[in-house]
C-alpha positions as protocol buffer text, in pm:
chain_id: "A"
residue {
  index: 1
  type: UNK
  ca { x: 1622 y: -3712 z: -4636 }
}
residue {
  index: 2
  type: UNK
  ca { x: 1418 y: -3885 z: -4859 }
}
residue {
  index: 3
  type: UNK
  ca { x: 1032 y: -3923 z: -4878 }
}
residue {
  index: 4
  type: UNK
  ca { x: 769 y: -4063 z: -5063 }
}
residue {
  index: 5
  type: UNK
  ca { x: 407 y: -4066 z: -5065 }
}
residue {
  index: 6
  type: UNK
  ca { x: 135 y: -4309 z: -5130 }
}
residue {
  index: 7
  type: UNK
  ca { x: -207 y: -4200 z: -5236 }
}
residue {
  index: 8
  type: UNK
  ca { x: -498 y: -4469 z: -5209 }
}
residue {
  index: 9
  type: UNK
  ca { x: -844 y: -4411 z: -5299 }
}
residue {
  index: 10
  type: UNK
  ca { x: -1102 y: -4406 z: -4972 }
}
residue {
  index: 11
  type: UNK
  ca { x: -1432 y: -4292 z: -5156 }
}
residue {
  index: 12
  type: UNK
  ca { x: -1621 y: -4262 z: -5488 }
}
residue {
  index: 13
  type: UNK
  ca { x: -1890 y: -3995 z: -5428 }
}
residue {
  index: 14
  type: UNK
  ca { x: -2124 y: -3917 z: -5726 }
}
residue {
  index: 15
  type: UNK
  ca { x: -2287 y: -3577 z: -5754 }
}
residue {
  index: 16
  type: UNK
  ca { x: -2621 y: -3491 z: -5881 }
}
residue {
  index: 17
  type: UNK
  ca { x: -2601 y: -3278 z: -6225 }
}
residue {
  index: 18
  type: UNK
  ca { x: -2800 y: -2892 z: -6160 }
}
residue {
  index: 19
  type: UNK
  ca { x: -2912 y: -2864 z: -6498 }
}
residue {
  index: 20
  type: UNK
  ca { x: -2951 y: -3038 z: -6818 }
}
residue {
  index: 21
  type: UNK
  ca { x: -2661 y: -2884 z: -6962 }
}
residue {
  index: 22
  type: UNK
  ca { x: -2391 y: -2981 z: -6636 }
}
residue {
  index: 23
  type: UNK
  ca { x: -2156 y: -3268 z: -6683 }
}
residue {
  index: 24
  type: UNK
  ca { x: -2161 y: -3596 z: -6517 }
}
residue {
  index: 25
  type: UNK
  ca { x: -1916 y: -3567 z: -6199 }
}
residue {
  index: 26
  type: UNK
  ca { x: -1827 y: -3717 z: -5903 }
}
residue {
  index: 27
  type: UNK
  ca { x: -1568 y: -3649 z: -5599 }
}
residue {
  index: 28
  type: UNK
  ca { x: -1271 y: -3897 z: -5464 }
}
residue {
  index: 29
  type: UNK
  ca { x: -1134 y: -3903 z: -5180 }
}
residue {
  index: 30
  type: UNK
  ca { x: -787 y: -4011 z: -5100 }
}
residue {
  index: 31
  type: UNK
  ca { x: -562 y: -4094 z: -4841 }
}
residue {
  index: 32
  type: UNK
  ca { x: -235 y: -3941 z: -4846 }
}
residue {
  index: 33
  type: UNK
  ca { x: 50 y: -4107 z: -4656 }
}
residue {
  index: 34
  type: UNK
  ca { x: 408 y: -3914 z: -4654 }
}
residue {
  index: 35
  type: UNK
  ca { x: 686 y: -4179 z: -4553 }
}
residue {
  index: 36
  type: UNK
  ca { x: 1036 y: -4134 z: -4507 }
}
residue {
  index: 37
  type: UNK
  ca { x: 1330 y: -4346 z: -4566 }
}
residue {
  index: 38
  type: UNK
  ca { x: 1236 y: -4622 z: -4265 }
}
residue {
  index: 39
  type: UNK
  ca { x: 897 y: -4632 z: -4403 }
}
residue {
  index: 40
  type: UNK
  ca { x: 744 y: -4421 z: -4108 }
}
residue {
  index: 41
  type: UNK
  ca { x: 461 y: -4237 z: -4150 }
}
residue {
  index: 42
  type: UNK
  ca { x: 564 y: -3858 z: -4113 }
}
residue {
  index: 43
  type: UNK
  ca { x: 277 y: -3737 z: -4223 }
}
residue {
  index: 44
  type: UNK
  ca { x: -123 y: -3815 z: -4341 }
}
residue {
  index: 45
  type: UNK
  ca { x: -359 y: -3625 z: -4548 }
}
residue {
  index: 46
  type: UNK
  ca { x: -689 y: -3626 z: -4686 }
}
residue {
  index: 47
  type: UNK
  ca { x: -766 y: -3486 z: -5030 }
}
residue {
  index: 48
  type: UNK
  ca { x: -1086 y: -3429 z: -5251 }
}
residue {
  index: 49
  type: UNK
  ca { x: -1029 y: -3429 z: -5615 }
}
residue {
  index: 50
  type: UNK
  ca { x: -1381 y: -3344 z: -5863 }
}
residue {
  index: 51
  type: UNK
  ca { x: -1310 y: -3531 z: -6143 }
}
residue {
  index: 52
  type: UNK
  ca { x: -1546 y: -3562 z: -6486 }
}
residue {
  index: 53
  type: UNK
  ca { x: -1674 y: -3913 z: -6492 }
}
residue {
  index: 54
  type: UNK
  ca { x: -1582 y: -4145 z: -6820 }
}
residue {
  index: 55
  type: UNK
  ca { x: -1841 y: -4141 z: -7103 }
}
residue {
  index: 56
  type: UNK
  ca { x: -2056 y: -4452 z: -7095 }
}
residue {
  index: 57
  type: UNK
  ca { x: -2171 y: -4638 z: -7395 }
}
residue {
  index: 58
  type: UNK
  ca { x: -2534 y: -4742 z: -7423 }
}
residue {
  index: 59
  type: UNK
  ca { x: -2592 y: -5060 z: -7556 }
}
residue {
  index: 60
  type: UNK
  ca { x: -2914 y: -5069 z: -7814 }
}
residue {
  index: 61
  type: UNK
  ca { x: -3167 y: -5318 z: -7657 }
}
């Protein structure tokens, strides 16, 4: 049998640094969706990744 599996993002959730010295972070949610060789859904899941957020540059005003 053969599967694959889609992910898809569901939610962007940003998360308050604890001290000065914490790093800017966030959590996604996804939607997992395993599907066989019909393209039935066999099985769905729901993950939470933490991920570091990108750098942002400050423009001088």
């Amino acid at each position: 049998m053969t599967i694959g599996v889609r992910l898809t993002v569901k939610e962007k959730i940003d998360q308050e640094k604890r001290s000065e010295d914490d790093i800017e972070k966030g959590i996604v949610r996804w939607l997992v969706d395993v599907y066989d060789e019909s393209g039935e859904t066999v099985a769905i899941a729901t993950i939470l990744t933490m991920v570091k957020k990108k750098e942002t540059v400050k423009a001088n005003s």
